[in-house]
C-alpha positions as CSV (number, residue, x, y, z in Angstrom):
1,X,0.0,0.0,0.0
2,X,1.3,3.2,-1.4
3,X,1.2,6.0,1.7
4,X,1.0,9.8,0.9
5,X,4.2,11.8,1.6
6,X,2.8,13.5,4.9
7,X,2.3,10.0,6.3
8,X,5.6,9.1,5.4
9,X,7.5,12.2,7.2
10,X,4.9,11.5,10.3
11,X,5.9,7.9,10.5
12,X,9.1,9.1,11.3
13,X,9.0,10.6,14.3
14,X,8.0,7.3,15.5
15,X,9.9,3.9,16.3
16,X,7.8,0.9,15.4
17,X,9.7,-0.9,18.0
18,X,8.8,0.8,21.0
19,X,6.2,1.2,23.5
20,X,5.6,4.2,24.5
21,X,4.3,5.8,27.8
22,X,0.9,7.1,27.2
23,X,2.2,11.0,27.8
24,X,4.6,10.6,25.1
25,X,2.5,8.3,22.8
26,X,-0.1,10.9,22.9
27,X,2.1,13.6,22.2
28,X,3.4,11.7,19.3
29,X,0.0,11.1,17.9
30,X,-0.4,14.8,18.1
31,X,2.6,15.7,16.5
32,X,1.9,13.1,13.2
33,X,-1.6,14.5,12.9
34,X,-0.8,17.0,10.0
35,X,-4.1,16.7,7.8
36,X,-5.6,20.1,6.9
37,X,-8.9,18.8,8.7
38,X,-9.2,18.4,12.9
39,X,-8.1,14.8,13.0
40,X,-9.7,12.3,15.1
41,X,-7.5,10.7,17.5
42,X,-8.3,7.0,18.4
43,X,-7.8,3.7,20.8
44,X,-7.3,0.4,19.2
45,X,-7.3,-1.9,22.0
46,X,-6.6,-5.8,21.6
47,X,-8.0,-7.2,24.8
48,X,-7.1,-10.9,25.7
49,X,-10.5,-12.2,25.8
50,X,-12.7,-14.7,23.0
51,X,-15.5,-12.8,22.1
52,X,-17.8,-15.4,21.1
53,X,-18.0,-16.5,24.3
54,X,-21.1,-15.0,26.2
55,X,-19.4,-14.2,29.3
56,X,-16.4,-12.7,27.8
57,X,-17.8,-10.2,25.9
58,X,-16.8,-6.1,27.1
59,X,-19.1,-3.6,26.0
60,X,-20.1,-0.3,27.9
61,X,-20.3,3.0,28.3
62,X,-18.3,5.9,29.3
63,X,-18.4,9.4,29.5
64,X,-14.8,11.2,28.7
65,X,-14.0,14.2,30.9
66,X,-13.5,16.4,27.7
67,X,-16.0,14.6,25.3
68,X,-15.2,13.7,21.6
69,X,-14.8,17.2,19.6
70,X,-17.7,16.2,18.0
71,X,-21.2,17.0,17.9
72,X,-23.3,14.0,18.6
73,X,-26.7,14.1,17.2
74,X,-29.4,11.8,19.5
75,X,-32.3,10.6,18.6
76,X,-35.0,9.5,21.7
77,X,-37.8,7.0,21.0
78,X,-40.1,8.2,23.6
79,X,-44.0,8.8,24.1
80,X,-45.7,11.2,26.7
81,X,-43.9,13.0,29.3
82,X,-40.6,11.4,28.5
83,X,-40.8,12.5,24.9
84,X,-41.2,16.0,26.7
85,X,-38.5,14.9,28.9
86,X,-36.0,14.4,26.1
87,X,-36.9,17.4,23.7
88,X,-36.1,19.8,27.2
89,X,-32.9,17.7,27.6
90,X,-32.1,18.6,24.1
91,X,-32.5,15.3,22.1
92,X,-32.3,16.3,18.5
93,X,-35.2,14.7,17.6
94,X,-37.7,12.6,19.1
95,X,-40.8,10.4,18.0
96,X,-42.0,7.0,18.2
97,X,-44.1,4.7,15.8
98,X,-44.3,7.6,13.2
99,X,-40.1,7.3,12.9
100,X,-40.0,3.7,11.7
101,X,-41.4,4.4,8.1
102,X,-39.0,7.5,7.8
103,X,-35.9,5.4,8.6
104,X,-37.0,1.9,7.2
105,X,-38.3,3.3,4.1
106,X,-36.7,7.1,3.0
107,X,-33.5,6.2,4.7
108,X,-33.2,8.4,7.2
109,X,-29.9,8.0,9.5
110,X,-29.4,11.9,10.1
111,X,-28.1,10.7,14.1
112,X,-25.5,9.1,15.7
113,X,-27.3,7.3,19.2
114,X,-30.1,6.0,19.4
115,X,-32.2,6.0,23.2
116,X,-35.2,4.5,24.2
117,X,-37.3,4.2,27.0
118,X,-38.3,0.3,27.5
119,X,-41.8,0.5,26.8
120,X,-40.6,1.3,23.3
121,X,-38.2,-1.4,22.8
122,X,-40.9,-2.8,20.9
123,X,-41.3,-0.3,18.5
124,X,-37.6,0.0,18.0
125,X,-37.2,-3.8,18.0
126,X,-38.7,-3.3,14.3
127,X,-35.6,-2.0,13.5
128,X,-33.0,-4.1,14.4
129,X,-32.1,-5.0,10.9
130,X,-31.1,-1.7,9.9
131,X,-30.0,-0.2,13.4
132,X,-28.4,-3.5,14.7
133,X,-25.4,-3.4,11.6
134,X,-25.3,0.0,12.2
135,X,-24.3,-0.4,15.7
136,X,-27.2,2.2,16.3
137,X,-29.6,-0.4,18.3
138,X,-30.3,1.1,21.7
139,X,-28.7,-1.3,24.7
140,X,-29.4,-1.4,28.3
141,X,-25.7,-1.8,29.1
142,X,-24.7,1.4,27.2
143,X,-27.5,3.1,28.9
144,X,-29.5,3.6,26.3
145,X,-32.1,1.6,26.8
146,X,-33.4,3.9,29.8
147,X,-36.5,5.6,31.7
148,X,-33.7,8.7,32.8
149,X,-33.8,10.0,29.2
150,X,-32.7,13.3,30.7
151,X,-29.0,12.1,32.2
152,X,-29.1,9.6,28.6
153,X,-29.3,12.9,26.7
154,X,-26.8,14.9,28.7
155,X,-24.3,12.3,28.9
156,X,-24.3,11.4,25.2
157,X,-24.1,14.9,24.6
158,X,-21.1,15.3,27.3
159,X,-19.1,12.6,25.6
160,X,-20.6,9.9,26.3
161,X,-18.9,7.1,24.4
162,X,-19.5,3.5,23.8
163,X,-16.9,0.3,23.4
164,X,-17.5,-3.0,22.6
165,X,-15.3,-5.8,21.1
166,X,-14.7,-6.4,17.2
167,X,-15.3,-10.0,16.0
168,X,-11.1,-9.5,16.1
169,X,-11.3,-8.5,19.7
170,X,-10.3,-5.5,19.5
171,X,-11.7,-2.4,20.6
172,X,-12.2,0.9,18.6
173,X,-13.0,4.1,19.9
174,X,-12.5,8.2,19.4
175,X,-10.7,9.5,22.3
176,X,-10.8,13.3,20.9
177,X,-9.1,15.7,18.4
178,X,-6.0,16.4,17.4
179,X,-6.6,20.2,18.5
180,X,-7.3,19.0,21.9
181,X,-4.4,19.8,24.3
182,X,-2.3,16.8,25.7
183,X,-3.5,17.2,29.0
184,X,-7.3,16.9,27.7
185,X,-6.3,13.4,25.4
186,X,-4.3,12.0,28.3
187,X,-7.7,12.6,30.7
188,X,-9.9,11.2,28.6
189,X,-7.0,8.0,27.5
190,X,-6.6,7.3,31.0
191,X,-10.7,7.8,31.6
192,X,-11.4,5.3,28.9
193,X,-8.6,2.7,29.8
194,X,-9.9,2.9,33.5
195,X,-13.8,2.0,32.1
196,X,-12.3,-1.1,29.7
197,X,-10.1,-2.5,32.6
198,X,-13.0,-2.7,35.1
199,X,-15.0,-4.1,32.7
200,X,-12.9,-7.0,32.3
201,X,-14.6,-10.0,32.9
202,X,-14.6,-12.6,35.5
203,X,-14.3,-15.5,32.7
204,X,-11.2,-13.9,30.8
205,X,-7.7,-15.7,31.6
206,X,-4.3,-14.5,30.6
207,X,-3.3,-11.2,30.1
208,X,-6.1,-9.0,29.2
209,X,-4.1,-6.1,27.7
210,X,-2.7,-7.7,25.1
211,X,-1.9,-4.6,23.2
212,X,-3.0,-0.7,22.9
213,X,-2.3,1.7,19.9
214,X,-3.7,5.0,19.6
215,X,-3.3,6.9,16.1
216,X,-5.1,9.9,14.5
217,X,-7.6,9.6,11.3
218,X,-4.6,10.0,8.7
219,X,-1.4,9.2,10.9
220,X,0.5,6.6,11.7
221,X,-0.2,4.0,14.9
222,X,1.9,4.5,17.9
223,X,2.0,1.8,20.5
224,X,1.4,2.4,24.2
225,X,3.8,0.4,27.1
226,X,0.5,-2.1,28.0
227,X,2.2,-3.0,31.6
228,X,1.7,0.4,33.2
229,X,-2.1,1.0,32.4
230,X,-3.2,-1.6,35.3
């Protein structure tokens, strides 16, 4: 694979070989970010665990201290007082059964979470074929299945993010922006790593960080020292 010539100088700066404190990995990452957009920066975790295996799946929720960088649109399946609810906690839009044409038939994916209340997990369950590949399909365990549609809304819109393995085991999530300070990316890393390693669960054996890159949209991967996140 041909790579451009700013990729190229970037994957200079870093050694292949090493792994890196997350400080200076970070710092790294921020330095080899030089698209003329406001790269994402990212976690690529490889966790130690067999996913097909019910009780060794990892999937949550967690909401980073300086959120994403981006704006996250929310959409709130909701009826009655919680539709109120969500509209005042400043869902982006909210309906119910009158949604399901809109996204089944016009195509209509103009969000990024979807939250529900659980009387409506029926309504939504409908959907599962063209939320579930999506990875859009509201889930208890991310909090988004939920009667609180007020702390759903404000978290998502906080920051909230959600993990959960790859069929490779691995995890992939934003972390923030390349504009963000060092300070904000290392308090949100050490937020996210902090969520993943409680989550690890009771079933998995070995060692459970198997390895941790983090690399912006168009840079290079820089590896992170594994045996002094926990």
């Amino acid at each position: 694979m041909k790579r451009g010539k700013k990729y190229v100088e970037s994957a200079k700066l870093i050694d292949r070989s090493v792994q890196y404190d997350a400080g200076e990995a970070i710092g790294l990452v921020k330095k080899a970010a030089v698209a003329k957009f406001d790269e994402t920066i990212e976690a690529h975790i490889r966790l130690g665990v067999d996913s097909r295996h019910a009780d060794q799946q990892v999937r949550g929720a967690v909401v980073l201290p300086h959120g994403t960088g981006k704006t996250v649109r929310v959409l709130v399946f909701a009826k009655g007082d919680k539709a109120a609810e969500a509209e005042a906690a400043g869902a982006d839009y909210v309906g119910a059964e009158d949604l399901i044409p809109k996204i089944q038939k016009d195509n209509w994916f103009e969000f990024d979470v979807v939250v529900a209340t659980p009387d409506m997990m029926g309504v939504v369950g409908r959907l599962g074929r063209v939320l579930g590949p999506k990875g859009l399909m509201p889930n208890p365990k991310a909090g988004t299945v939920t009667m609180d549609v007020t702390k759903a809304v404000k978290d998502i819109k906080a920051g909230k993010i959600e993990y959960r393995l790859d069929k490779t085991n691995i995890i992939h999530v934003p972390m923030g922006k390349a504009s963000f300070t060092e300070e904000q990316l290392a308090d949100n890393f050490q937020t996210l790593m902090g969520a993943i390693i409680k989550a690890k669960p009771a079933a998995a054996k070995g060692q459970y960080l198997r390895s941790v890159t983090i690399a912006s949209t168009m840079g290079p991967g820089v590896k992170v020292n594994t045996a002094k996140l926990g």
